[in-house]
C-alpha positions in Angstrom: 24.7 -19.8 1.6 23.9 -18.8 4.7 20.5 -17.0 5.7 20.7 -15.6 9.3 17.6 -15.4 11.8 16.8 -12.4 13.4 14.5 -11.1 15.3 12.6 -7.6 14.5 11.2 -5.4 17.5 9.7 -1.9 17.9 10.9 0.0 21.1 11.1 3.8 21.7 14.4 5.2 21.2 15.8 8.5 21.6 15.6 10.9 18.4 19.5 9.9 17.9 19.3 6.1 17.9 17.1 4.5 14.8 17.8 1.0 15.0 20.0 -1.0 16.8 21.2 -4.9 16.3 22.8 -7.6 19.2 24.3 -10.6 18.2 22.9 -13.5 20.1 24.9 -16.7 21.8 23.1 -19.2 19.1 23.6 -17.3 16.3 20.4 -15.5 16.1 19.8 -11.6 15.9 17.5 -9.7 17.5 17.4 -6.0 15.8 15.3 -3.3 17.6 14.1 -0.4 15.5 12.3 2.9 16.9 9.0 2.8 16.6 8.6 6.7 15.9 9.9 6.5 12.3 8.0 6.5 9.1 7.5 3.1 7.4 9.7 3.6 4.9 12.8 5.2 6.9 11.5 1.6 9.4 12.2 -0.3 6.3 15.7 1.7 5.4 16.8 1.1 9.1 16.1 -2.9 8.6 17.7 -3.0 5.7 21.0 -0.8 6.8 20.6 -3.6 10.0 20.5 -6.8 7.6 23.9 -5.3 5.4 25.5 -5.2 9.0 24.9 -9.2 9.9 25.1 -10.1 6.4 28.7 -8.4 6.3 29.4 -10.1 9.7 30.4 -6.7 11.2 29.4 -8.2 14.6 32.3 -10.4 14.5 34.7 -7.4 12.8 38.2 -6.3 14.3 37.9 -3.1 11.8 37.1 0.4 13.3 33.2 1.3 13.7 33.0 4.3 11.2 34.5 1.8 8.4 31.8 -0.4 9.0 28.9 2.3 9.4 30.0 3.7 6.3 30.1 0.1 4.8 26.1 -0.8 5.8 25.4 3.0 4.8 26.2 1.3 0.9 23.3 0.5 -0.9 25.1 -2.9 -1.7 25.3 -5.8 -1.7 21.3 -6.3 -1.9 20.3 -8.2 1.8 17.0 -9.5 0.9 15.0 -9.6 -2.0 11.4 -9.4 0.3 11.3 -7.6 3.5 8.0 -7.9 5.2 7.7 -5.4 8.4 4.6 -5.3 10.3 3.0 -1.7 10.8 2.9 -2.4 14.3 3.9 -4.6 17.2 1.2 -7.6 17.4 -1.4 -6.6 19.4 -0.4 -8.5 23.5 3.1 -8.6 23.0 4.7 -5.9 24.9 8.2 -5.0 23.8 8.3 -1.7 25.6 11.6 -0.5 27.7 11.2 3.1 29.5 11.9 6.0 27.4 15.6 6.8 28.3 17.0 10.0 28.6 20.2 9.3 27.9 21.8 6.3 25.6 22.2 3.4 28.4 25.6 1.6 28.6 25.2 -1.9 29.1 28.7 -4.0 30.2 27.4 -6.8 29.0 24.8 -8.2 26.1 23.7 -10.3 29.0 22.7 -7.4 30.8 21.3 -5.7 27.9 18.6 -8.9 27.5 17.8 -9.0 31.3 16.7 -5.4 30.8 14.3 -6.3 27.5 12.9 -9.7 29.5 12.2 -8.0 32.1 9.8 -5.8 30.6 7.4 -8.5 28.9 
């Protein structure tokens, strides 16, 4: 079976956007959550985030809705333990500026030279 890797971070997000996931070139993910949520809705977000990679929707010809409405199911279970920190380790900066509008990004490689540029 396989077990992805991903990557959890805490940003600041618009109200709209809760969590968001980017496929990486070596097969990693690195899933970004708002940091303004409650634990538990943090913990719902990850998990709706985990159904997405572990129903490889990243790599899916079907329409976006279909596969919203597919990670909204509260199946098939994605992890039997999920372990979320509070808050972002203290010295690691993960913060982007506060946008006031959802960015578009052309690329994922432009998307990550954004986030690396803020650490």
């Amino acid at each position: 079976m396989w077990t992805p890797q991903y990557f959890v971070r805490y940003l600041d997000f618009p109200a709209t956007v809760e969590g968001v996931t980017v496929p990486n070139d070596d097969g990693t993910f690195d899933i970004y959550i708002s940091r303004n949520l409650s634990d538990a809705r943090r913990r719902e977000c990850l998990e709706h985030e985990l159904r997405h990679i572990n129903l490889d929707h990243f790599y899916s010809p079907r329409p976006v809705p279909a596969l919203e409405s597919e990670a909204r199911s509260p199946s098939p279970p994605v992890a039997p333990q999920l372990d979320i920190p509070a808050a972002i380790p203290v010295g690691i900066p993960l913060d982007v500026p506060h946008p006031s509008s959802i960015p578009h990004f052309p690329s994922l490689s432009h998307l990550r030279s954004l986030l690396l540029s803020q650490k």
